[in-house]
N, C-alpha and C positions, 0 to 999 in steps of 0.2 A: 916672898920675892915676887916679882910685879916681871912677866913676861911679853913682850912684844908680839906682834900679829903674826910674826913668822915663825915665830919660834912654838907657840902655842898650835895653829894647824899640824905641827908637825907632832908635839909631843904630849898635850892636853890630852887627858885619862887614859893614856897609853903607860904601862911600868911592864918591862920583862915580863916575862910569862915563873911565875913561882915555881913549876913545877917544871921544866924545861929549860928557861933563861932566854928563851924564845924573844928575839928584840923586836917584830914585828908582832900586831896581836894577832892570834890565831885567831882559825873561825871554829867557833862553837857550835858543830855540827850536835846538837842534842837535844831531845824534846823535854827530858826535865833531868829533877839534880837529886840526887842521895842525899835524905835528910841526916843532922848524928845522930838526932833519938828524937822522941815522939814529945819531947818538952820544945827541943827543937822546929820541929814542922809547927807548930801549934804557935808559937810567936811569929812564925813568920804570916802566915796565915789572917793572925791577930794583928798585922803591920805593926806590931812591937818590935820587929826586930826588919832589919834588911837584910835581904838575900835576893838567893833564886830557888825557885821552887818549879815554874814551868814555863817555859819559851811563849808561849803566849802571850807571856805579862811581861819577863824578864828575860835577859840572855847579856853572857859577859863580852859579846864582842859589838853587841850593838850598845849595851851600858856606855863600853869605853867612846861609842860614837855621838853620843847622848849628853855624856858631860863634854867632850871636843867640842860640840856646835852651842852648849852653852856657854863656855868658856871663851869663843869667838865672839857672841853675839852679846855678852856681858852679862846673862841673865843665871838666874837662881838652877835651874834646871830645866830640860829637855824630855820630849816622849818622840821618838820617833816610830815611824808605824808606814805602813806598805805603800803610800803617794800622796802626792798633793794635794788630790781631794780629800783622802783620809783624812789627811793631818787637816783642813778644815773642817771635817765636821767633828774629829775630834776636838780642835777649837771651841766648840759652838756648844757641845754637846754638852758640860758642866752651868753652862751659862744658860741654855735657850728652855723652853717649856711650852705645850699648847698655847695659841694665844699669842705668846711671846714674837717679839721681831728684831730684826739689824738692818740699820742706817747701813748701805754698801755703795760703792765709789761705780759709776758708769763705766768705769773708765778699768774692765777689768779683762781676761784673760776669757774667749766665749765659750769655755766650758766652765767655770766659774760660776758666769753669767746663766747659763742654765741648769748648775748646780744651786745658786742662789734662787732662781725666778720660779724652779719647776719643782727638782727633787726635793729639795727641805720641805714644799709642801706636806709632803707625807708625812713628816714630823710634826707638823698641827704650826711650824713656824713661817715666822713670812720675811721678806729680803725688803727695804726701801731702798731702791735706785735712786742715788742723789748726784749732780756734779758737785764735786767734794772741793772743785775751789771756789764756788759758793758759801759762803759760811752761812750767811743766813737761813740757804736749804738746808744746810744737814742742823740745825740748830730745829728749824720747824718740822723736820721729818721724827727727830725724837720726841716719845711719847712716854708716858708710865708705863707701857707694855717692853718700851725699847732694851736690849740687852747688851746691845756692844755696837761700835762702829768698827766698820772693815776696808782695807785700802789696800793698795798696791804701791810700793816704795818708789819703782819704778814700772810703769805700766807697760802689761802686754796685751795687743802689738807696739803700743803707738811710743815708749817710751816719757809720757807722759810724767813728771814728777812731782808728788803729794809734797803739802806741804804738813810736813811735820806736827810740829809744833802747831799748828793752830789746829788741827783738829785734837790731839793729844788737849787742849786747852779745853775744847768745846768738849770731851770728855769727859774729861777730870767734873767740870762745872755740872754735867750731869751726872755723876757718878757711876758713870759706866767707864768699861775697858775698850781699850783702842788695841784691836788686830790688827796687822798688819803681815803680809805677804811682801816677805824680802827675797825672793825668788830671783829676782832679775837684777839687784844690784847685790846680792849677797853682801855679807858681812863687812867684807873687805871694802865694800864702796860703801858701806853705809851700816850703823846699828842704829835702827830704830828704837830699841829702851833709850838710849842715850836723849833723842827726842820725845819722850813722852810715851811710848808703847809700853802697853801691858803685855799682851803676848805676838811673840812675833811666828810668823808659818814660814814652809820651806816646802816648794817640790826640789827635795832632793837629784831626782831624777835627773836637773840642769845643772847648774852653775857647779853645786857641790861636788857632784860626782866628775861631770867634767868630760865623761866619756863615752857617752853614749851605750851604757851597758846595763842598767838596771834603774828599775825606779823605787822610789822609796817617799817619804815625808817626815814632815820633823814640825814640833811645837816646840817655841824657846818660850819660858816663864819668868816674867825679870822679877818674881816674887815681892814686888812693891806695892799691889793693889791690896786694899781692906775688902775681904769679901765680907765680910762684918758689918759694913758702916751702915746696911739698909739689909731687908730683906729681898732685896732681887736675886739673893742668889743661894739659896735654900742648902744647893747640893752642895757646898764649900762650905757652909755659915751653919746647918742644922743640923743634930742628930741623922747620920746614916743608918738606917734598917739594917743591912748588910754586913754591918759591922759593930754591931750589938752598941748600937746609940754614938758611937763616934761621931765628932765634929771635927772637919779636914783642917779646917782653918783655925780652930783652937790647940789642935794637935799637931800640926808640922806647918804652922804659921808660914813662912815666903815657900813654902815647898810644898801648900796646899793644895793648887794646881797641879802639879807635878805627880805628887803621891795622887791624887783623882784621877788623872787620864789613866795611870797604869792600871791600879789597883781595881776601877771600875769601867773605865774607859776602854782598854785594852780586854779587859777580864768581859766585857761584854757584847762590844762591838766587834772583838776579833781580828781587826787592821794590822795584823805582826805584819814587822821587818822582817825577812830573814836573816840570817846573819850573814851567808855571801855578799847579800846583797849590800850590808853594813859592811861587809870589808871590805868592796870594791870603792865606796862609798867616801873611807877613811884612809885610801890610797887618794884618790880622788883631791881631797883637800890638801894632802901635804902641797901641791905646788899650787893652790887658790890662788895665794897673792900672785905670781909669777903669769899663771896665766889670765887673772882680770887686767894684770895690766898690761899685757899682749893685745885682750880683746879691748879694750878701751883705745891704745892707739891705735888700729887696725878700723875700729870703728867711726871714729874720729879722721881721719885718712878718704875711706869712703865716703862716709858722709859726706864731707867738703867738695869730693869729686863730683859725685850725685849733682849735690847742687849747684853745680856747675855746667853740668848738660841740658842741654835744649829741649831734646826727648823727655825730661824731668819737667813738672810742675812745680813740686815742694818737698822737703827733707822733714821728718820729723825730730830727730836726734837731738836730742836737749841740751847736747855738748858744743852747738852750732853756735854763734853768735845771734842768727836770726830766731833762732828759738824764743817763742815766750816765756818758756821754762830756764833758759839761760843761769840768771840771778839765781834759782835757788840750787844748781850746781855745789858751787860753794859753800852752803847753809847744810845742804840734806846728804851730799853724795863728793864731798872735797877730792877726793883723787878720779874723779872719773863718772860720766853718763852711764856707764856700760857699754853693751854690744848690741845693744837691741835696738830696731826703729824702722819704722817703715818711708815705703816714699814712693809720691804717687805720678803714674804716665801718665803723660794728654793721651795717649790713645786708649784709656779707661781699660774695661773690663777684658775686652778680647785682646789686649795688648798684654795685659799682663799675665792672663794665661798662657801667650805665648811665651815671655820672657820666662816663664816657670819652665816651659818644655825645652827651652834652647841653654840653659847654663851647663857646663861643664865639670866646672871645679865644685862651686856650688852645688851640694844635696837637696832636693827637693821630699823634707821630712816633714811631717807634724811633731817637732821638737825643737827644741833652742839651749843653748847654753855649752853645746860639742866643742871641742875642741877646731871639729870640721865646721867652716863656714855651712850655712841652712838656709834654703828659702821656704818661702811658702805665699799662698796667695789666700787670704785668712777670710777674705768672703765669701769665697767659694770654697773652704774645708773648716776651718775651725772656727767659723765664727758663722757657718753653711745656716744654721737653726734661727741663728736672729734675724727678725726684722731691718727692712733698711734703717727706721729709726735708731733702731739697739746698733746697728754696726758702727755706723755712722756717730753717734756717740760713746762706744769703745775704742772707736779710733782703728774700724775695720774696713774702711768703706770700700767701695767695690772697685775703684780706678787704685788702693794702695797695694802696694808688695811689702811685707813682712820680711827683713833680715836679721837672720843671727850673725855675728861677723867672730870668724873663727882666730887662729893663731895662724894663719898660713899667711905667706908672704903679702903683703896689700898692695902689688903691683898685677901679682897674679889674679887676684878677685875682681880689681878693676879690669882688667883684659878681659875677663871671664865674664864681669858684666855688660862692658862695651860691646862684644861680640852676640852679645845676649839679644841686647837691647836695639842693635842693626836688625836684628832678626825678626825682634815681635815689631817694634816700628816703623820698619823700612828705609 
């Protein structure tokens, strides 16, 4: 039977507790499991058989969180693991090799942008910064070394929205995978497998969870890619060392990815969930739908107001009319832009430091996706490390203000920014 979006955040990999009737999933407070006998352990060991063997790799209340977020987001299976950037480089890590590089969207989130530009160096791998509605760019940035292209569904700060389908296109045609970061418009506003994604990322820490109380990350694997078709990609397609000659993609074919992040991934990079944290996580989604589409009109609401003030220059929000991004609305994100977008004062930089110090309602966090409306002023903290060039092209510049727009009343947020805005403006 075929369940609806609502129905599934709430009940997808969730069943009674066996041993209790527990209708809620407990949290599996345990570092590892009681094998039945040593024929036992040995298969699991051997990924002949499925289990759990040690929190590291496995645990049944982040499992149960694992198939929920791929069951939302349409794909074959999920690895979830301690943050956002984990869950990228766990992305990257079955794919990339010295040498190796990724085609990466400008238009990204500025820790991202310095996890792409800086730390992967360390891994012998390299980031190409392309603007991704370019086609032509991200067509000339891929190379024979290249491993995957990377995007943002909807871009952090600026709300920015990829287009699908055409890089999924310029993909496929090179036969590489299309990443994709559904962070900001989550599932509900958007599944990127549906448009062409191979794997899709999550900083759980936002949208997901919802509340501000733990972070986490998530890999969705819509198990549709051939890692077969070429030799790019050794550690899915070759004999594993590890596991006395196994091949991931001949042995659990669309779940090849999936069984790799754990079994190696996990088993070696160390990135666990905890489980708390998974079941804050998977409270968290039961109401997704209810509260994206809270943030979306709330968003929407603002927005419009914004750009309606004089003190205002320009609105980013892709749910605008004025937006460039407008049209693919429709195409990529049908119910909704999200909650995310910035928007920039004529009185530039020192203006809009003020309007960070004077809001009321609004929290002045380095986070987004709360339930509590957020600001923040992303040139001067999270995007502090790039250049004007880099900001300025992530869609950070130094005159914007970054909002997250919460559930709370949208007459109160406008007050709250009116009263703001008198203050840093005059």
């Amino acid at each position: 039977m075929t369940y609806g979006f609502d129905t599934l955040q709430v009940h997808a990999g969730s069943r009674p507790d066996p041993a209790t009737g527990a209708r809620q999933t407990p949290i599996y407070q345990t570092t590892a499991y009681v094998f039945r006998d040593a024929d036992h352990a040995a298969a699991l060991f051997n990924l002949q058989e499925v289990g759990f063997i040690y929190s590291r790799l496995t645990n049944p209340t982040v499992a149960v969180l694992q198939e929920r977020i791929a069951a939302l987001e349409g794909g074959q299976g999920a690895i979830c693991c301690s943050s956002g950037h984990a869950a990228q480089i766990m992305a990257l890590f079955p794919l990339m090799g010295p040498g190796k590089n990724v085609v990466v969207s400008t238009r990204l989130y500025g820790g991202s942008i310095t996890q792409f530009s800086q730390t992967i160096k360390r891994f012998g791998w390299e980031a190409k910064f392309v603007d991704i509605d370019d086609s032509d760019a991200v067509k000339a940035a891929i190379d024979d070394d290249t491993r995957a292209v990377f995007c943002e569904t909807i871009a952090n700060p600026g709300g920015h929205i990829a287009d699908l389908k055409t890089l999924s296109g310029i993909a496929d045609a090179a036969g590489l995978p299309l990443i994709v970061d559904n962070t900001s418009a989550t599932p509900y506003l958007c599944r990127p497998i549906e448009h062409g994604a191979t794997l899709v990322v999550h900083s759980m820490t936002k949208y997901l969870t919802g509340n501000g109380t733990v972070t986490g990350g998530c890999v969705v694997d819509s198990g549709t890619f051939d890692w077969s078709a070429s030799d790019k990609f050794p550690s899915l397609s070759q004999p594993e060392p590890a596991y006395h000659g196994l091949k991931f993609h001949e042995t659990f074919g669309p779940l090849a990815f999936t069984f790799h992040g754990i079994a190696i991934g996990l088993r070696d990079l160390g990135m666990t969930l905890n489980p708390q944290a998974a079941h804050y996580t998977l409270m968290g989604i039961e109401t997704l739908s209810l509260r994206m589409e809270r943030h979306v009109a709330n968003a929407k609401t603002v927005a419009a107001w914004l750009e309606k003030d004089d003190r205002v220059d320009y609105v980013t929000y892709a749910g605008l009319e004025s937006s460039p991004y407008y049209d693919r609305i429709g195409q990529i994100c049908p119910k909704g832009a999200g909650g995310l977008f910035t928007f920039a004062l004529k009185g530039g930089y020192e203006a809009c430091v003020k309007l960070v110090d004077a809001v009321e309602v609004f929290s002045h966090v380095a986070n987004l996706g709360d339930t509590r409306s957020l600001i923040i002023h992303s040139a001067s903290t999270t995007h502090r490390q790039l250049s004007p060039e880099q900001q300025k092209a992530a869609g950070a510049a130094p005159e914007l203000v970054r909002l997250s727009i919460g559930i709370e009343d949208p007459a109160d947020l406008i007050a709250d920014l009116d009263q703001a805005l008198t203050k840093a403006c005059g």
